[in-house]
C-alpha positions in Angstrom: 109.8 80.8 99.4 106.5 78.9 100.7 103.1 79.8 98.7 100.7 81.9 101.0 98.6 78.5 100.7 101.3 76.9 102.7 101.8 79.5 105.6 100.7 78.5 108.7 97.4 80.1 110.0 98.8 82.1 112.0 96.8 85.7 111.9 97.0 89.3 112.4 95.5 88.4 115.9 98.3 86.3 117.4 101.1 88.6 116.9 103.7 88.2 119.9 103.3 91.4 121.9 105.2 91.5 125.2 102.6 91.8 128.5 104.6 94.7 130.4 106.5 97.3 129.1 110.4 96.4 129.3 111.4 99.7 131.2 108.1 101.0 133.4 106.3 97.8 133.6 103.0 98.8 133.2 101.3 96.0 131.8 100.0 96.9 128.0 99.8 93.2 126.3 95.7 94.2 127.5 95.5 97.0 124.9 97.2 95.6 122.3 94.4 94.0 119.9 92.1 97.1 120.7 95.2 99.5 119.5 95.8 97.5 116.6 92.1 97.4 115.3 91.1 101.1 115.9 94.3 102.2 114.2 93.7 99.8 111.2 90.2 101.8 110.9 91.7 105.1 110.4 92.2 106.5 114.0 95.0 108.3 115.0 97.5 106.4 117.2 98.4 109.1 119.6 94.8 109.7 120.0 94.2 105.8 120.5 96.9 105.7 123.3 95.9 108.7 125.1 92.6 106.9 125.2 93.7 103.4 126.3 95.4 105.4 129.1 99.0 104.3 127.8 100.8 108.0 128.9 104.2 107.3 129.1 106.5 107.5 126.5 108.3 104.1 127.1 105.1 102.1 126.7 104.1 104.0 123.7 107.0 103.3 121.7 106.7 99.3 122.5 103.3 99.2 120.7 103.6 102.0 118.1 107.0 100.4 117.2 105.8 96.6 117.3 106.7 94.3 114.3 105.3 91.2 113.8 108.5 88.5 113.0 106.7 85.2 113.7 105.9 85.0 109.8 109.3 85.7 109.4 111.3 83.1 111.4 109.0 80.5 111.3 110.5 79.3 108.1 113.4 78.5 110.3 112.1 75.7 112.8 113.4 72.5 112.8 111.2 70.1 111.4 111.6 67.0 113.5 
């Protein structure tokens, strides 16, 4: 396994989120970085989303249930 010296800068900020909920398709890609940083302060995320206007269930679940794999896989490219 690569150092963290050797990762590629890729941050927090550039996590892959998908733009419209897979079910509803209500776009939420928009509240993403805003859910992401008020929950990292402390905030409740069900009082975030209520905020952000995200009410339904489906969409919910896509950003509370988000994981960030492109640290992950990126390991796995083929170098050329």
């Amino acid at each position: 396994m690569q150092e963290d010296s050797d990762r590629s800068p890729i941050g927090d900020e550039s996590m892959i989120i998908p733009i419209r909920c897979f079910t509803c398709g209500y776009p939420i890609g928009a509240v993403w970085e805003e859910f992401v940083k008020r929950v990292r302060a402390g905030e409740d995320p069900a009082k975030v989303l209520d905020e952000l206007g995200i009410k339904r269930y489906c969409c919910r679940r896509i950003l509370i249930s988000h994981v960030e794999l492109v640290r992950e896989v990126m390991y796995f490219t083929k170098k050329s």
